[in-house]
N, C-alpha and C positions, 0 to 999 in steps of 0.2 A: 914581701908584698906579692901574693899570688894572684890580684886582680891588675890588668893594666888599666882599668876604665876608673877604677878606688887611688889608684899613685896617681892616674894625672889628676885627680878630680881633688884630690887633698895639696899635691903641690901646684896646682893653680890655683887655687883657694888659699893656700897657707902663703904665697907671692899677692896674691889679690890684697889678701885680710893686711900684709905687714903693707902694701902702699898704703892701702887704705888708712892706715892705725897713722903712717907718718904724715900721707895729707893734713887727717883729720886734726892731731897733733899740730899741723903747723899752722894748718887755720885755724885754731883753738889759742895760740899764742900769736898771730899777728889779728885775730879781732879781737884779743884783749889788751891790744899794744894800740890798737885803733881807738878802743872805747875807752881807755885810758886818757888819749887825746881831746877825748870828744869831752868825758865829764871834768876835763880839767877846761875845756872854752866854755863849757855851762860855769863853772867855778867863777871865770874871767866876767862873764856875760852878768851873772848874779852881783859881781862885786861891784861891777858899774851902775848898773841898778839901787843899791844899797847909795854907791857914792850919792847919786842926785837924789833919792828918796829921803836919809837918814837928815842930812843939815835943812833942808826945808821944814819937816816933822819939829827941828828944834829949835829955829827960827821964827815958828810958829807958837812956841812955849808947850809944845804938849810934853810935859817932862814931867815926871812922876816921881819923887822921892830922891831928885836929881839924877832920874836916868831914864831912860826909854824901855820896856818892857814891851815887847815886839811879840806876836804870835807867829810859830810858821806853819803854812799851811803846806799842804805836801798831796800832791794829785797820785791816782793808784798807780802802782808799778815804778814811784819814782822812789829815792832814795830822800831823806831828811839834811838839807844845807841850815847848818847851825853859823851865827856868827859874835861877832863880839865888833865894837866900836869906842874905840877910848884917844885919847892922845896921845900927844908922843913921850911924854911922861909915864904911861902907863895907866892915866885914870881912866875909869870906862864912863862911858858915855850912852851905850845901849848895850843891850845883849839879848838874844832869842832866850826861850824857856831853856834849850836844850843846853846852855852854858852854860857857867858857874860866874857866878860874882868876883871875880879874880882872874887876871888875864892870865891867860893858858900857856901863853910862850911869849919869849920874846919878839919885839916888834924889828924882825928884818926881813928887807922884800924877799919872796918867791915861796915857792913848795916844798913843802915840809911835813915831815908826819908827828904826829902827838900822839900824848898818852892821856885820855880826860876819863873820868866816871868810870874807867876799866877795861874801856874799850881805846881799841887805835885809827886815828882818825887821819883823814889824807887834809893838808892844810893849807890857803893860800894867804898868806899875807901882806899885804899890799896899804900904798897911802893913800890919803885921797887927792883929788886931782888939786887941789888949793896948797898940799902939803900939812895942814893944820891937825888931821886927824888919822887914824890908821884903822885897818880892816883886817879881822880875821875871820874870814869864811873856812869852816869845816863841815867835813865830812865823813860819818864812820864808814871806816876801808872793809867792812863785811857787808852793810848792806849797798856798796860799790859795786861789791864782786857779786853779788846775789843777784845784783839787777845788770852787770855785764851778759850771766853767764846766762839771763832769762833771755837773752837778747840772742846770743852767740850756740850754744848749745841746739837749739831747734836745728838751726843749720848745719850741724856736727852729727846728729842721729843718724837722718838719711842714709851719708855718705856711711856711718856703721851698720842700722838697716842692710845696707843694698850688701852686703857680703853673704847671708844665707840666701838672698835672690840669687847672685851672680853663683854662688855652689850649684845649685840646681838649676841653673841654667847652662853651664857646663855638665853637669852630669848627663842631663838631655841631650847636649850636642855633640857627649861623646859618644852617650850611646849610637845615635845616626850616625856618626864617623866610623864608630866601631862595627855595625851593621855586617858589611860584608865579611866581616870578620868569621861573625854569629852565621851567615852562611854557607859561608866556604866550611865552616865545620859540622850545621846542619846537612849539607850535601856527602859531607864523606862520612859522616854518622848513621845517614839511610840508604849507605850505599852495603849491598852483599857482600860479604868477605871474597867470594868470585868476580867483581866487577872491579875488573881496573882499566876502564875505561881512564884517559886524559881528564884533568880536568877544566873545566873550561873558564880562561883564563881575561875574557874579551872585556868582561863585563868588571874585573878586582880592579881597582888602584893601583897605584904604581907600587904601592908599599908591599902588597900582597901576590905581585905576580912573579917576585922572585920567590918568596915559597911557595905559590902556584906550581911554580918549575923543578922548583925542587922536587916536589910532593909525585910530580907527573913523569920526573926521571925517576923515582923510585918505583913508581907503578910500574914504567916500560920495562923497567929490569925485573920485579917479578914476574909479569905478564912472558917475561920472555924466559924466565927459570920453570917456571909452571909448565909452559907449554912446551922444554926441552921434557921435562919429569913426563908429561903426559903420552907428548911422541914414544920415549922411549919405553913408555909400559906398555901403550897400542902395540908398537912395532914389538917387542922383543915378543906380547901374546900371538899376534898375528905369526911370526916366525916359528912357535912352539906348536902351534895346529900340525902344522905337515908331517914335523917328526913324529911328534905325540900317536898320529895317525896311522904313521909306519911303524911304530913299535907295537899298535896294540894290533896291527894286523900280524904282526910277527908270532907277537906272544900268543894269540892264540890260532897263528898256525903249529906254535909248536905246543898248545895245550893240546892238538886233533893229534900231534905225530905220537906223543908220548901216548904208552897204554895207561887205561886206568886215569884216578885221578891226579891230580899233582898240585900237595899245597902251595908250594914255593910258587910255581906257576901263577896259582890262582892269586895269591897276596900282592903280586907283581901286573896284575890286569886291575886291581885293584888300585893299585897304586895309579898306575896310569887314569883309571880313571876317574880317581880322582884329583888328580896335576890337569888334568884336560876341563874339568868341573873349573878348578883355582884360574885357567886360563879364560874360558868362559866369561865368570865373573868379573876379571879385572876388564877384560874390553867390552863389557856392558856399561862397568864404569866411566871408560873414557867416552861411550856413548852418552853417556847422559848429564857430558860435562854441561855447565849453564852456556856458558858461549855458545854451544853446538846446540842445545836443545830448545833454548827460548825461540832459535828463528822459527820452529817447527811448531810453534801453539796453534791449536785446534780444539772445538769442541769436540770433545770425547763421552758414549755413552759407556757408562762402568757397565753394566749389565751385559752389553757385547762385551767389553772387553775381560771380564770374570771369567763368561764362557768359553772365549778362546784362551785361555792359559787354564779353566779346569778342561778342555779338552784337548789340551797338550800334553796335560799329565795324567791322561786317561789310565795311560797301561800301571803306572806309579798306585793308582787308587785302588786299581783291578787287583794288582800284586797285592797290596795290604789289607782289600776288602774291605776301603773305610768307605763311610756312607759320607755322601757331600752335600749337602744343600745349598740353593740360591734363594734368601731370601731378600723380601724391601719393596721400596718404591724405583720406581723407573727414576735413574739422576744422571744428571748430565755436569761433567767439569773441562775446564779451560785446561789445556796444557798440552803437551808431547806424546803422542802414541805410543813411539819406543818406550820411553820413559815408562809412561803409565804399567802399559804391557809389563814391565822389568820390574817394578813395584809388588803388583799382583800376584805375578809368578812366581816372583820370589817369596809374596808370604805364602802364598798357598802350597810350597813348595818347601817349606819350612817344615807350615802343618802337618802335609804329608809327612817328613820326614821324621817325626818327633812325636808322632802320633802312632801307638803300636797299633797293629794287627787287630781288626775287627772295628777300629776307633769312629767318633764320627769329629766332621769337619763343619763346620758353617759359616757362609759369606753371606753378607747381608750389608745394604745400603740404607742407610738414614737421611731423611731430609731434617736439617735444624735449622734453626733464625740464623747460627753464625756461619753456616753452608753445608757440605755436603759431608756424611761419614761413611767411610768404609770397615768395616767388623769383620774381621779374619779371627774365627776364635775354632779352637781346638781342643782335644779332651788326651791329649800328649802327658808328658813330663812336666811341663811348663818351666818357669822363671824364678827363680827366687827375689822377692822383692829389694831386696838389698843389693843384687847384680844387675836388675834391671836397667841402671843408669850407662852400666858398661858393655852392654851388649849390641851398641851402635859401633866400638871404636872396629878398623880395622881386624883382621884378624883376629878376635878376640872370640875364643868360645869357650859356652860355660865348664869348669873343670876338666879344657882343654880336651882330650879324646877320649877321656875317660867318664864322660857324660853316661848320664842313668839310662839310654836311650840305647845307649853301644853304637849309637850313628857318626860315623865321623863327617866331616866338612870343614873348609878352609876357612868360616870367621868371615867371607864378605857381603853374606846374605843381605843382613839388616844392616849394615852399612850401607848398602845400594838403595836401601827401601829409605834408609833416612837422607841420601844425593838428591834422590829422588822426591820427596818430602818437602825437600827446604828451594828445591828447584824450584814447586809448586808454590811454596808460602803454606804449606803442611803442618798441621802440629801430629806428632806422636803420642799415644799414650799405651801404655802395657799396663792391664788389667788382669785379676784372678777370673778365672771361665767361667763361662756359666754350666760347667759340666764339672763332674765330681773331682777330676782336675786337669789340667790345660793350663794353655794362656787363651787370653783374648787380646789383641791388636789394634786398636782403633785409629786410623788416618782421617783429620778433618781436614776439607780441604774446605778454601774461603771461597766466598758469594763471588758469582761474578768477574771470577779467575786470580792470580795472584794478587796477594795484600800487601 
């Protein structure tokens, strides 16, 4: 059972339904233990009646064929009292239609059941009050039970009735019990995989605030693995600048001492400068962790912020001679400067890179109903649409350094653009160029700042 609201809902239902079934059951047998009582004092009641009706009738001479032929009348919903009246010898003396001309059973006092006409009858036989004569009032024992159980049963539905009410009336009040349940999981369901924030515990039940606590000591301890991971990648980049620094001042004092060119030299300023790029990168990262960057939201106009990172890589464009356009509407988004900045620069900086000699580049801002887009599209190498999905992860570049490009780079470009992305409420999308080929980029960012 993978629902806990369907097991109690069924075993309080299936405890309900069995009281219920045994109530019903017992009141089902002590009101036919009652009306058993009752149609045998109508039995008594009838006989005494018959005693003082039957000898007067024959006192009177009304006797037909030497015997009394009697009609019984029977009101709706009752049962037919048949009787017989004979001596103590056995003659009869009367009898209803519903007898037979031949006494039924022996004459000895009390209750008794018979066998008449096919049917089994409940029987009372009794003398009369003088002693001279005897009674046998019956009764057939189905239309007995036919008219107990029209009596008894009404009162016996109900109580089976009220079992699909009381199911859904528990299913209702689990659900409200279970409530905070459906919260506390709503709450960690729309929370970012960056927020571990406590959660708050003021408002659960008692039931729920020990895995409240649980759930909030497991946060503390990632929150607090994360942010040892983090320190140490700020700190070790930040540590790697100064040397980084001193080596590439070295290398190329000694690319000026040596004469001539010097390839080893030069593959080794390369190197350097790209380990200083790889450094770069990671502590942009830690800049634009969500903790650190949501306190800094700000409306930000893209169109400033485009032209200061294309005029940061001014010299970048100059060297390749690629043509760069700004186009769009004027748009404005909620979020972090840094952030932003490190987005843009990074695709445009991609562009450049991936984009040969003569190329051209184009930024361009869109207004939409679902908010605002940014177009970094390029007339480069571009993406193969089958790598497209891997080219967020870490480190990860296309055919490694042997790209069609012959560009190298450490793999954390588009990873930063997508930190930065999801920091936002950003969706990504990599498209084919509108140029003979390239990629195109497109970041939406939502109405109104994050979603």
């Amino acid at each position: 059972m993978k629902s806990i609201r369907v097991f109690l809902t069924l075993t309080l239902l299936s405890v309900a339904a069995l009281l219920d079934f045994a109530a019903a059951l017992r009141g089902y047998d002590r009101g036919m233990v009652e009306a058993e009582r009752l149609f045998n004092q109508r039995m008594v009641q009838h006989l005494d009646l018959l005693d003082y009706t039957l000898p007067d009738l024959l006192a009177r001479g009304d006797i037909e064929g030497g015997r009394l032929n009697l009609p019984t009348r029977v009101l709706a919903g009752e049962s037919r009292l048949e009787f017989q009246w004979a001596t103590p010898d056995g003659t009869l003396l009367a009898h209803s239609d519903g007898m037979p001309d031949t006494l039924v059973g022996p004459l000895e006092e009390g209750f008794r059941f018979l066998n008449v006409g096919g049917y089994r009858w409940h029987a009372l036989v009794a003398p009369s009050r003088d002693g001279t004569s005897w009674f046998v009032l019956a009764e057939r024992d189905d239309q007995r039970w036919r008219m107990a159980e029209s009596i008894i049963l009404p009162a016996v539905y109900p109580m089976l009735l009220a079992i699909p009410i009381f199911g859904a009336l528990v299913w209702l009040l689990l659900g409200v019990g279970l409530r905070p349940v459906a919260t506390l999981a709503r709450d960690l369901e729309q929370r970012e995989a960056s927020d571990l924030r406590p959660l708050p515990t003021d408002a659960l039940p008692f039931e729920l605030r020990q895995l409240a606590a649980s759930a909030n000591a497991l946060l503390r301890r990632l929150d607090a693995s994360f942010a040892r991971e983090r320190r140490f990648s700020s700190d070790a980049a930040h540590e790697l600048r100064t040397p980084l620094a001193a080596l590439r001042i070295q290398c190329e004092n000694l690319a000026f001492a040596l004469p001539g060119t010097n390839a080893p030299v030069d593959k080794l300023l390369a190197g350097i400068e790209r380990l200083d790029h790889l450094v770069q990168q990671i502590l942009m990262l830690s800049r634009v962790a969500p903790e650190q960057a949501m306190r800094r939201f700000e409306a930000i106009a893209l169109h400033a912020a485009i032209a200061r990172s294309v005029a940061d890589q001014g010299a970048a464009l100059q060297e390749k001679s690629i043509e760069i356009e700004l186009l769009g509407d004027a748009a404005t988004v909620h979020g972090d400067a840094y952030a932003i900045d490190s987005l843009i620069g990074n695709l445009i900086g991609n562009a450049i890179r991936y984009t040969p000699t003569g190329g051209r580049i184009r930024v361009q801002t869109v207004l939409l109903d679902s908010g605002v887009a940014l177009d970094v599209i390029d007339s480069g190498v571009g993406i193969a649409p089958e790598l497209r999905a891997r080219v967020f992860d870490r480190f990860y570049r296309v055919d490694g350094d042997r790209h069609d490009s012959g560009t190298s780079g450490c793999g954390l470009g588009l990873s930063i653009v997508k930190a930065v992305a999801d920091l936002h409420g950003a969706d990504i999308e990599l498209r084919d160029s509108v140029f003979a080929t390239g990629l195109w980029v497109r970041v939406v960012f939502p109405r109104g700042g994050r979603a």
